[in-house]
N, CA, C and O of each residue as an XYZ file, in Angstrom:
444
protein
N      24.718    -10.966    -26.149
C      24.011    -11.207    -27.382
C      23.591    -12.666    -27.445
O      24.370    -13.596    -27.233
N      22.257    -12.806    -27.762
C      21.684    -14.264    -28.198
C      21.931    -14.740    -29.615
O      22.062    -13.739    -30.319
N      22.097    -16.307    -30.619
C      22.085    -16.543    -31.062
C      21.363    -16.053    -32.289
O      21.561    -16.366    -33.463
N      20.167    -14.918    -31.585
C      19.272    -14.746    -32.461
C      19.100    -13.028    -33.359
O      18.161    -12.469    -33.925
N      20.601    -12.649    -33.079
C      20.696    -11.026    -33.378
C      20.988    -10.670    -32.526
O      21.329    -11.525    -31.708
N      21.070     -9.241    -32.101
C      21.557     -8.517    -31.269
C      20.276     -8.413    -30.372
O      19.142     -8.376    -30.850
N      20.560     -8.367    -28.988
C      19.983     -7.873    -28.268
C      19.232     -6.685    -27.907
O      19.807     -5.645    -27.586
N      18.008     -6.796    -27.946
C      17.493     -5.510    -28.034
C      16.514     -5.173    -26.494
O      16.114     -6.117    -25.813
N      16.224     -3.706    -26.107
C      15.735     -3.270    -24.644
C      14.350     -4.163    -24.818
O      13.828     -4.710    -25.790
N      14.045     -4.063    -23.578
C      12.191     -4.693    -23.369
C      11.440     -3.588    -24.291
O      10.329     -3.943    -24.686
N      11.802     -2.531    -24.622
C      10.489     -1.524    -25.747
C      10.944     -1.812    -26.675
O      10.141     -1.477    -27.546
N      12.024     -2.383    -27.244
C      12.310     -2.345    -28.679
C      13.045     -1.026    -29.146
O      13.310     -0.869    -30.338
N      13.354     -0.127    -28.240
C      13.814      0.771    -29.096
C      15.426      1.046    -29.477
O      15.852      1.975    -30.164
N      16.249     -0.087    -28.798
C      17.863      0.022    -28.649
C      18.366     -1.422    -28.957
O      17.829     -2.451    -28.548
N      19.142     -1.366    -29.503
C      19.787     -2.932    -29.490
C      21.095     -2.762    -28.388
O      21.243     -1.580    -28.076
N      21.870     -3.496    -27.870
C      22.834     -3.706    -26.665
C      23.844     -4.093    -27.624
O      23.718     -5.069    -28.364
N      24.990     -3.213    -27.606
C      25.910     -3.879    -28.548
C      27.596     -3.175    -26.931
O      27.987     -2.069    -26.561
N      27.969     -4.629    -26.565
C      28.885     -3.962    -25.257
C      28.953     -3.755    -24.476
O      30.035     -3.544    -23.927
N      27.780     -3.680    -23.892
C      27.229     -2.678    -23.092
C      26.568     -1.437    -23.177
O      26.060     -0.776    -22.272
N      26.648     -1.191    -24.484
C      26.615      0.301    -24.777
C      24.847     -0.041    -25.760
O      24.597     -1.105    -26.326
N      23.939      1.112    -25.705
C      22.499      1.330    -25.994
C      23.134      2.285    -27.937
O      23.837      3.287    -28.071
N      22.511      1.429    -28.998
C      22.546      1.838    -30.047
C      21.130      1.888    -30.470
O      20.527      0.832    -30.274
N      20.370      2.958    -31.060
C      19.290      3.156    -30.995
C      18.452      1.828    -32.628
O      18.768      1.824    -33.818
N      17.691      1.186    -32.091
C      17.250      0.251    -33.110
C      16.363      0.760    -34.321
O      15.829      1.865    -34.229
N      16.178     -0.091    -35.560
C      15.820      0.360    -36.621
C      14.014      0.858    -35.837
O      13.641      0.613    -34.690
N      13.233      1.578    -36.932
C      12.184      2.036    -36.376
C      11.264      0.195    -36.985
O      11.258     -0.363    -38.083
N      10.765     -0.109    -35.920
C      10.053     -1.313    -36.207
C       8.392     -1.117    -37.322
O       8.046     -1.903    -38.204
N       7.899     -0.269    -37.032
C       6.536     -0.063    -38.447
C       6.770      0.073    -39.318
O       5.848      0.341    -40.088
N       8.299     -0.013    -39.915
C       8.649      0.591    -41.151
C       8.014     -0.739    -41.848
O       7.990     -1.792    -41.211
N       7.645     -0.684    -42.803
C       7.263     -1.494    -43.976
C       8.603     -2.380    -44.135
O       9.717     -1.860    -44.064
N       8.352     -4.157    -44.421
C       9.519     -5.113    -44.561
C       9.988     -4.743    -45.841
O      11.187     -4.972    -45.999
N       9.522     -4.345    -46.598
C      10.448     -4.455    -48.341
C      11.324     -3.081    -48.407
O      12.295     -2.873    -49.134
N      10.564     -1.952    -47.197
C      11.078     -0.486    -47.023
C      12.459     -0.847    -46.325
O      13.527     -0.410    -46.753
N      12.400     -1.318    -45.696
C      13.620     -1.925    -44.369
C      14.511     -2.137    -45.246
O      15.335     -1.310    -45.637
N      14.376     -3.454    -45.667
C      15.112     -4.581    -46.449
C      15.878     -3.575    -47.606
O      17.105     -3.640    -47.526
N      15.360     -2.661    -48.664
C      15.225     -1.869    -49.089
C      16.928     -0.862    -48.261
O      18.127     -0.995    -48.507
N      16.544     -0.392    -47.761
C      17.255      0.624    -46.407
C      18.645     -0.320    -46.380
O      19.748     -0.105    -46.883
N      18.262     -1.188    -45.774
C      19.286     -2.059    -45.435
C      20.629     -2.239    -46.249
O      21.793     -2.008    -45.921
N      19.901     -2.893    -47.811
C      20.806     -2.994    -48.831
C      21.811     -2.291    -48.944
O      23.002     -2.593    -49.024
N      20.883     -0.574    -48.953
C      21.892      0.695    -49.441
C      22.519      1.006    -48.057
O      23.575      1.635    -48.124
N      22.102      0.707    -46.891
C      22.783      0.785    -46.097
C      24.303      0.000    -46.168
O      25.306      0.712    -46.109
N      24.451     -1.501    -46.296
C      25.318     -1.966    -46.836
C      26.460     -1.618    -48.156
O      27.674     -1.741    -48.319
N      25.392     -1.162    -48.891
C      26.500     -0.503    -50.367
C      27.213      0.567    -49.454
O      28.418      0.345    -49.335
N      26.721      1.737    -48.745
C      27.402      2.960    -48.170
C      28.068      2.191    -47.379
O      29.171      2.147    -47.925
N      28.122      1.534    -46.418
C      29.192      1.102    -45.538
C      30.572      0.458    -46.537
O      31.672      0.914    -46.230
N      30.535     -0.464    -47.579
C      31.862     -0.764    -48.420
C      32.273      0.361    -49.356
O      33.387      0.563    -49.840
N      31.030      1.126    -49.530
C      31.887      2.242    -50.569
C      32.617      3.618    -49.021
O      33.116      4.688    -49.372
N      32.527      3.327    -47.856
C      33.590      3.691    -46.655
C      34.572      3.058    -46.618
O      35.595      3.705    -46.394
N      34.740      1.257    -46.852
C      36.228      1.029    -46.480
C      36.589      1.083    -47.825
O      37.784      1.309    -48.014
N      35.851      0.931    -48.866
C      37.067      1.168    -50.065
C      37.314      2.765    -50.337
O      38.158      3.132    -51.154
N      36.704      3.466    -49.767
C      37.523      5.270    -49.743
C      38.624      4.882    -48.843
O      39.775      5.124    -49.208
N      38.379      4.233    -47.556
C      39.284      4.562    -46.664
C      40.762      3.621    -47.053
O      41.882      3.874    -46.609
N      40.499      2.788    -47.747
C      41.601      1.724    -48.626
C      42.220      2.380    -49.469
O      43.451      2.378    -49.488
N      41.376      3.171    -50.456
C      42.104      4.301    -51.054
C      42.591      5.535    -50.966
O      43.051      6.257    -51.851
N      42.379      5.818    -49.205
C      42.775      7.429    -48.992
C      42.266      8.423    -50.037
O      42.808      9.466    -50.404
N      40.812      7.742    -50.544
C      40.234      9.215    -50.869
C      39.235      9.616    -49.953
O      38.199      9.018    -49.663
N      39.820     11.097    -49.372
C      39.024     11.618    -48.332
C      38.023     12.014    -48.953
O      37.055     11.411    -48.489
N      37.602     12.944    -50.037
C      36.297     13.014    -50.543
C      35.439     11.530    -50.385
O      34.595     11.210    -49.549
N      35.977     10.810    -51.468
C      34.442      9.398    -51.359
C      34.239      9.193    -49.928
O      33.100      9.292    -49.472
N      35.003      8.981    -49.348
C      34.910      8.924    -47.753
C      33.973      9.744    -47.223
O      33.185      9.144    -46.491
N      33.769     10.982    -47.345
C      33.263     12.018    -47.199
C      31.449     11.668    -47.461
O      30.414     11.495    -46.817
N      31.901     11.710    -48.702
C      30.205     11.279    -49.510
C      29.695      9.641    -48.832
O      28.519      9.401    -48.559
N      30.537      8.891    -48.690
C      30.256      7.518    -48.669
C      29.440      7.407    -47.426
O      28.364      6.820    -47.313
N      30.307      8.249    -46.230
C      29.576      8.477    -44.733
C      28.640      9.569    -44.340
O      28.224      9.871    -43.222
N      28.342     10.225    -45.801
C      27.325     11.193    -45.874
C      25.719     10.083    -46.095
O      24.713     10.126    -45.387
N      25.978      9.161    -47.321
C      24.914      8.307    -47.476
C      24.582      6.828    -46.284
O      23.591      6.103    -46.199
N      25.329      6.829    -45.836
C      25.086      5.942    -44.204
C      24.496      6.789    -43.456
O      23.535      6.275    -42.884
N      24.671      7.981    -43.185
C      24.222      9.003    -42.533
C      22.303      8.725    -42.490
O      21.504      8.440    -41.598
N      22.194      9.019    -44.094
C      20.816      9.243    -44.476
C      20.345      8.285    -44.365
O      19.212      8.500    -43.934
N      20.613      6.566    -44.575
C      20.242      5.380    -44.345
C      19.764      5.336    -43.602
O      18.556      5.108    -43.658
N      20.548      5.566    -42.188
C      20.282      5.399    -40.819
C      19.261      6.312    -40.569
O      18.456      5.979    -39.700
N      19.067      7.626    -41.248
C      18.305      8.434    -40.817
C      16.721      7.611    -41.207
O      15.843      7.218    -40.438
N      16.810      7.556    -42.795
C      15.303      6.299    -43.267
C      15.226      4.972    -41.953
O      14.287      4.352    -41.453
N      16.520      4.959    -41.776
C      15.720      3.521    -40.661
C      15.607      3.557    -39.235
O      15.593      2.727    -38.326
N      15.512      5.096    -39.374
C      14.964      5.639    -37.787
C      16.160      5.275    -36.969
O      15.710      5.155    -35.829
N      17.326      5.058    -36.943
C      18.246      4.493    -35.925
C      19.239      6.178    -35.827
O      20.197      6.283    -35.061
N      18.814      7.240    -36.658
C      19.559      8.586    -36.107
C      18.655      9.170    -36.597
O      17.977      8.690    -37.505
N      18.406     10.714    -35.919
C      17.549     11.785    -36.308
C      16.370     11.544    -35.187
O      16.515     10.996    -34.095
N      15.068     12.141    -35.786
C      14.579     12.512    -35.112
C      14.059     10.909    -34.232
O      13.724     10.080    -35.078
N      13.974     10.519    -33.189
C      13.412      9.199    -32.428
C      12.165      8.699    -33.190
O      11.644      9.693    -33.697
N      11.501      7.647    -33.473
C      10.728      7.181    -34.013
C       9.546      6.615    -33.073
O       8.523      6.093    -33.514
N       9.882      6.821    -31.549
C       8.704      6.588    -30.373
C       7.702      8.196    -30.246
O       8.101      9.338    -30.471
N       6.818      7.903    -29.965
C       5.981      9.054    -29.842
C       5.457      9.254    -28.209
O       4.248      9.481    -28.161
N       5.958      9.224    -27.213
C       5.868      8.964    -25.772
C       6.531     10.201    -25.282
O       6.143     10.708    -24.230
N       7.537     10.740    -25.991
C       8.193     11.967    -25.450
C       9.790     11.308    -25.009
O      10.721     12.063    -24.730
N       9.926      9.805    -24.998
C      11.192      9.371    -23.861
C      12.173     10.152    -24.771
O      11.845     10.646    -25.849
N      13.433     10.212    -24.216
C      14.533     10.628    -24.549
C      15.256      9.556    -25.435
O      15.053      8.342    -25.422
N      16.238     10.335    -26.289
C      16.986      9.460    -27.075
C      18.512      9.329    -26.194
O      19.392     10.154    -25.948
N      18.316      7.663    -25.820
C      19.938      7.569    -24.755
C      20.608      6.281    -25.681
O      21.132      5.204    -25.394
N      20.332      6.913    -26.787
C      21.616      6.016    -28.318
C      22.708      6.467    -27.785
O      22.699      7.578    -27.255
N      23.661      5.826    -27.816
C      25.188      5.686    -27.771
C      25.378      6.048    -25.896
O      25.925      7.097    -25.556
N      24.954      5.233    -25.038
C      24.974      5.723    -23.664
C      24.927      4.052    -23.080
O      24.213      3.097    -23.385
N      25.845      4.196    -22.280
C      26.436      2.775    -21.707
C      25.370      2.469    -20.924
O      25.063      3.168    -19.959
N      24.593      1.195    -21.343
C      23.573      0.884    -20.507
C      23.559      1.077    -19.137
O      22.478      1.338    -18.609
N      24.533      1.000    -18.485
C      24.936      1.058    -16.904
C      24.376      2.672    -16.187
O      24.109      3.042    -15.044
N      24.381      3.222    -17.326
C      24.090      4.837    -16.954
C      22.821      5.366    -17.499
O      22.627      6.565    -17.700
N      21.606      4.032    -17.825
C      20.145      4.356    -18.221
C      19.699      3.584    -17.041
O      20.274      2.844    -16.244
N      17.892      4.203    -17.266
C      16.764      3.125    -16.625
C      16.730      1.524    -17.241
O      16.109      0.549    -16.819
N      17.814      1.679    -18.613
C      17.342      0.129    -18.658
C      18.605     -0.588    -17.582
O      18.631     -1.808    -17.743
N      19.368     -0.221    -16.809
C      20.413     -0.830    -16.165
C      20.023     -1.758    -15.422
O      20.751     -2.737    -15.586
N      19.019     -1.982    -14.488
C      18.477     -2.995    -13.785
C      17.926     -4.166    -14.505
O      17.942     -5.181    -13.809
N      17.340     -4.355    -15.950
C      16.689     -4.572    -16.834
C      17.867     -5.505    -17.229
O      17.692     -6.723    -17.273
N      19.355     -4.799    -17.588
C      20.207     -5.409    -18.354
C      20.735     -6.315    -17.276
O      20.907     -7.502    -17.549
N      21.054     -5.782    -15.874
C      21.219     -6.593    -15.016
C      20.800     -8.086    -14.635
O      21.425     -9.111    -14.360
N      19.475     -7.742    -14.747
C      18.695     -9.140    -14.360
C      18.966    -10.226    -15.068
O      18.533    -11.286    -14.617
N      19.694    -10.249    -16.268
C      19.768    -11.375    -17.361
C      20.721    -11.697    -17.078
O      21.568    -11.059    -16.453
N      20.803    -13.268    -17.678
C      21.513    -13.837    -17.367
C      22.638    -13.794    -18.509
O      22.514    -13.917    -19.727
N      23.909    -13.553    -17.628
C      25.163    -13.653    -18.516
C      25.176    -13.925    -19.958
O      25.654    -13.139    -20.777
N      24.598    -15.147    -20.278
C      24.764    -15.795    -21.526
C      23.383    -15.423    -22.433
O      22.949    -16.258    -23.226
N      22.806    -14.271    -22.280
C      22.024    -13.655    -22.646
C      22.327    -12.283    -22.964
O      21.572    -11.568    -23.623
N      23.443    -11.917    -22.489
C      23.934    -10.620    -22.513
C      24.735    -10.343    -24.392
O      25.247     -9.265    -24.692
């Protein structure tokens, strides 16, 4: 990872978090739509650790139901947001895609 966010593939469509390919937000989305996304993305992620602080499995339930849908608005799960046909290789250890040579070539402190 660079200073400057997470690392993302040469198409833009994955950020590098490990080694591992997490599929990136959809980039045409409108900035106030994103930003927007984002927020409630954030509210659903603390209303998860405070279910999980409180051992209520329901809010828990609901809380990772609305991250769910977030992610789904910001193109990072559901249907792929490229129109090329490529495959979706979210959650797949870079080492075991075409971007492996790609991730290779960089230099360490870029990783």
């Amino acid at each position: 990872m660079t200073g400057k966010g997470p690392l993302h593939t040469p198409d833009g469509r994955y950020i590098v978090v490990r080694g591992r390919l997490w599929r990136a937000a959809n980039p045409s989305l409108d900035e106030a739509v994103r930003s927007r996304h984002v927020s409630s993305l954030m509210t659903a992620r603390r209303a998860v650790k405070a279910a999980l602080s409180a051992g209520d499995k329901s809010a828990e339930t609901q809380a990772r139901q609305a991250v769910d849908e977030v992610k789904q608005h910001l193109g990072e799960r559901g249907p792929v947001w490229w129109t090329d046909g490529a495959p979706d290789l979210g959650r797949k250890m870079i080492r075991d895609t075409p971007y492996s040579a790609w991730f290779d070539s960089l230099d360490p402190s870029d990783r």
